[in-house]
N, C-alpha and C positions, 0 to 999 in steps of 0.2 A: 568196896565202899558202899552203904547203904544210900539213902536215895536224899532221907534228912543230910546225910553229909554232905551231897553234891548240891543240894539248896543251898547250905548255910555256906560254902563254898561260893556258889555262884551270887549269891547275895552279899558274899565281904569284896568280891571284887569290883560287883554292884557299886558299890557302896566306894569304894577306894577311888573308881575312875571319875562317879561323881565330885567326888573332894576336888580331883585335881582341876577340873571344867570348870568349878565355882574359883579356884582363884585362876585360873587363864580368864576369865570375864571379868574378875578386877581391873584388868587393862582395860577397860572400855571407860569412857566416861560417864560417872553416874547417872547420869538423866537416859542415855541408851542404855543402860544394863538395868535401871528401873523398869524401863518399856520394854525390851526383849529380852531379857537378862536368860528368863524360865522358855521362852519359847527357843532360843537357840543351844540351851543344855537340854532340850527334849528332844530336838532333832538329833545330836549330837549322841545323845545317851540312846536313841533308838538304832541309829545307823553303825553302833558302834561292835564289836567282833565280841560272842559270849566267850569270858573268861576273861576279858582285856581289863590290864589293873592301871595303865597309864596309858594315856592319849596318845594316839599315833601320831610320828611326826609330822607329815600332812597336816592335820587336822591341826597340831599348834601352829603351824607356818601358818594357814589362813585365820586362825583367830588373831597371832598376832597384827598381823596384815589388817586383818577388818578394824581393829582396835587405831592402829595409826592412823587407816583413812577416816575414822571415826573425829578421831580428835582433832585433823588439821581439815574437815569438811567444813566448809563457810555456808551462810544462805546462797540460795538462788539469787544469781545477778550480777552485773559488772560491777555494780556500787562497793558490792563486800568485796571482791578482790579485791579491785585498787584500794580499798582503806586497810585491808591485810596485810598488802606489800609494802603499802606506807607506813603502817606500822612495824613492819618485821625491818625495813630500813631505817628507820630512827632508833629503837630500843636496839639493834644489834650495832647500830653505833654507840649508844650508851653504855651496852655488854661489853664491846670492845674497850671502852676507857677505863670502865670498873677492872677490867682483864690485866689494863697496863697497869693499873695502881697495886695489886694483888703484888705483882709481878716486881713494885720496886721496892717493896717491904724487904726484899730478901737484898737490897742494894748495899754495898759497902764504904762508905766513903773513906777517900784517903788520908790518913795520915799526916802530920805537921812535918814529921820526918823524911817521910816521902816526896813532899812539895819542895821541902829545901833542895834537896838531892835534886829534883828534877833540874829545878833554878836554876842551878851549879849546874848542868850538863849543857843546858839551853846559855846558859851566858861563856860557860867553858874555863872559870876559875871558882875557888872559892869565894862565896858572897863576906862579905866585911860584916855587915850593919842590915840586913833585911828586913823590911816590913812585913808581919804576917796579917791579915785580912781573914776574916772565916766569914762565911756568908750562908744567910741559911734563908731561902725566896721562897717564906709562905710554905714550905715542906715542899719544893721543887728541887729536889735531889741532883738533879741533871746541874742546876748549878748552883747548889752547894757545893763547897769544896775549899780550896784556899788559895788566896792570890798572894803573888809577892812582887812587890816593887823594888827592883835594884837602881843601885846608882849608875851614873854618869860610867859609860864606857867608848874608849875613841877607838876601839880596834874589833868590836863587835860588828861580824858580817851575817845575813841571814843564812847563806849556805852553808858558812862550817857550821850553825847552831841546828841546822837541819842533817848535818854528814854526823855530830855527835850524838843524836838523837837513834837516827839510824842505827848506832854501834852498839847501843843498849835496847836495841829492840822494838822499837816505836818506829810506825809506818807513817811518816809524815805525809797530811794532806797539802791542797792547795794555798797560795799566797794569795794577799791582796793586799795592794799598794794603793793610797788616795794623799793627796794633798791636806795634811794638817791645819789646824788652827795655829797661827802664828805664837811662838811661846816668848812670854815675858819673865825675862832675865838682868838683876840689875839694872832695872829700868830699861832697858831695851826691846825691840821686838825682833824677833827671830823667827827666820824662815826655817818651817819643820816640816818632815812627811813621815807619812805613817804608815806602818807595815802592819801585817797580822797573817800568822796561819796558826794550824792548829797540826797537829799527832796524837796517833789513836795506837795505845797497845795495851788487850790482857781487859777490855771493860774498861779503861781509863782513858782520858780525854788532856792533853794539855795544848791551852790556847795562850799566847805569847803574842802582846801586842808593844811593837816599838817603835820609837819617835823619834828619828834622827833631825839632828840640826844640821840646816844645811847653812846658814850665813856662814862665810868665812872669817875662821880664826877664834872659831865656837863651834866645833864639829862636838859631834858626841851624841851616844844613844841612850834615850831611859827605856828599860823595859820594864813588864809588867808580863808575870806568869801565874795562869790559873789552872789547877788540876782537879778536875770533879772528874766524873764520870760519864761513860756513853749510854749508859742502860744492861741492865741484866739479860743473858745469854735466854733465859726462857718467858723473855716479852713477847718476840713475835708468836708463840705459842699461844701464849698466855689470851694475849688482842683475837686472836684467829677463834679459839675458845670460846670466848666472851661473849663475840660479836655473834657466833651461832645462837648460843641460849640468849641472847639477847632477841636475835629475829626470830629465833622458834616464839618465846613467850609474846612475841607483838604479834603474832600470827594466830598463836591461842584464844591471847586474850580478844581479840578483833571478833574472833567467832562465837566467843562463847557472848559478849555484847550484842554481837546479831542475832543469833538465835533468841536471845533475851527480850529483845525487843522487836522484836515481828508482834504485828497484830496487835502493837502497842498503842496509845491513846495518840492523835496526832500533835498536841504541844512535848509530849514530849521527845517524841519523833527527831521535831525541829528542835529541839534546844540541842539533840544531841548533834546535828548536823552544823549547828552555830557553833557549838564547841568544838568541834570534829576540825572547821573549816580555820578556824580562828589557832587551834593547835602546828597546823598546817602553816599557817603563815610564819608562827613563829618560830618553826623549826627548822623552815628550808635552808635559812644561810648557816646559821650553826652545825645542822648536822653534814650540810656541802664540807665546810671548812674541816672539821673534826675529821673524816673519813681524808680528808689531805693530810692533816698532820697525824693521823692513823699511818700512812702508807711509808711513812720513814723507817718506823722502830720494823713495821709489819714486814716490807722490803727491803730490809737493810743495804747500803750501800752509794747513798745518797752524800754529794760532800756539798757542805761541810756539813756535820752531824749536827742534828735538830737542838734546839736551844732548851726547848720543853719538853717532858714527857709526855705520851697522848694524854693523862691523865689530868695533868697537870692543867689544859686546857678545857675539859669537861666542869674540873670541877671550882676551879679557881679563877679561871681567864673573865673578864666583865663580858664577853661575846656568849658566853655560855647559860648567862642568864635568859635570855631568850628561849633555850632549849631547857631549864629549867620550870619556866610557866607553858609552855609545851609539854609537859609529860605532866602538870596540875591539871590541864584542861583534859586530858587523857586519863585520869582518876578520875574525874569528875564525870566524866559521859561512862565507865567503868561502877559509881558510883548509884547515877540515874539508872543505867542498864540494872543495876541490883534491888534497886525500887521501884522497878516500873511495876504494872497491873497490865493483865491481860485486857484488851478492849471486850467491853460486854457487846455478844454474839445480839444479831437481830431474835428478839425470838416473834412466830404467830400468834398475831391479836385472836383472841376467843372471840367467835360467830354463836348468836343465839338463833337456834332452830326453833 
């Protein structure tokens, strides 16, 4: 091979291993690939083996590596942690409820069909006259579904309606018995108490609440059966998900504000520390509570199964509003961080000689 060949050779390979270094330094974040972008492809391109057409794997390990600490490095100081953790804990509870809602889009609810049938299993003959109820709570899935009210029954007991349950495959939870509101009957009042449990099978949920008369010589049970749902099989995936890219991006964004504002002008300094603090207030009980009713769908196995979706409490519940102007006051200092100006440096007064 002549001597032009092993140039033009050595020169495509040149050329090749370059390519590949300019997009491995797209992983950095642009402000560091602006500032050392070209000084660490020349260390890189110098150190590198003649003839090499693609980056050694070493060499990707550590640029990926340098790019990650790149990206979650904060300023110097205790201040940027704690508002990074505080951040990555508030928005990865946010992530987490976005994560449940995602998750209940794919939900199914049951059937008019299927609630009859259930009715009829839990009361143990065929229903005569049934009321059917649909309910639909503000797009709260968990209790949508359909209730039915049955009549007057004198021979309904709560355990065969739990032994019948069982026989079609429904794992019945716990009971709870309380002392009723007195029920008024042909003018009368009547001493009643009240039962309630629930059974869980296949994602479905049926909660049965019944009202026995206990005055003598007026025995008799009214029930009432409702069949929604428990929640989708890949919620707690879904929550777990969330809540990551939820604390990665508060962790981001926290850094990329601080960097932003170093050696910034001091009012606006404080305004971001007034909004910082004021965000903080409004978030602590909301996001405490959220990451509670987070830990049902997340930990399954919790009886009786949660009434809301975690979703359902982010973005609908009136508590949630709090953590709604929490995460405004959080754009807002994200905002100021993208308008701020660098503080103008001292410069030396001119001396006349």
């Amino acid at each position: 091979m002549t001597a032009s060949g092993e140039v033009m050779r050595e020169l495509s390979a040149h050329a090749r291993l370059e390519r590949w270094y300019r997009r491995l330094l797209w992983a950095y974040p642009i402000g560091y690939r602006r500032a050392h972008g070209e000084e660490i492809l020349t260390m890189l391109m110098d150190s590198a083996e003649p003839d090499r057409r693609v980056p050694a794997r070493a060499d990707v390990v550590d640029l990926v590596r340098g790019a990650v600490r790149q990206w979650f490095r904060l300023p110097i100081g205790r201040t940027a942690v704690v508002a990074a953790v505080l951040s990555a804990v508030i928005l990865g509870a946010v992530g987490a409820g976005v994560g449940s809602w995602l998750a209940w889009q794919a939900a199914a609810l049951p059937s008019d069909a299927s609630a009859i049938h259930t009715a009829e299993t839990v009361r143990g003959v065929p229903l005569r006259a049934p009321e059917l109820s649909h309910h639909d709570w503000l797009g709260n899935p968990r209790r949508n579904g359909v209730t039915i009210a049955d009549e007057q029954s004198s021979d309904w007991t709560l355990e065969a309606a739990k032994a019948r349950l069982r026989a079609e495959g429904w794992t019945p939870g716990g009971s709870e018995m309380y002392s009723g509101a007195p029920v008024v009957r042909e003018g009368r009042q009547l001493e009643a108490a009240s039962e309630e449990f629930y059974a869980t099978k296949d994602g479905a949920v049926v909660t049965v609440s019944a009202v026995t008369i206990l005055t003598p010589g007026a025995v008799g049970t009214s029930l009432a059966t409702h069949l929604g749902v428990t929640g989708p099989r890949g919620e707690p995936v879904a929550i777990m998900l969330g809540g990551l890219v939820g604390a990665v991006i508060g962790w981001l964004l926290t850094g990329w504000a601080g960097y932003r504002l170093r050696r910034r002008t001091l009012p606006r300094r404080l305004t971001v520390v007034a909004l910082g603090l004021t965000a903080l207030w409004l978030a602590a009980g909301p996001t405490i509570g959220l990451y509670d009713t987070l830990a049902d769908p997340a930990f399954p196995g919790s009886e009786p199964p949660p009434a809301d979706p975690a979703y359902f409490w982010l973005f609908l519940d009136h508590r949630a509003q709090q953590l709604h102007g929490a995460l405004a006051m959080g754009l807002a200092i994200l905002v100021v961080a993208a308008m701020s100006r660098r503080q103008p440096e001292a410069r030396p007064t001119a001396t006349v000689t």
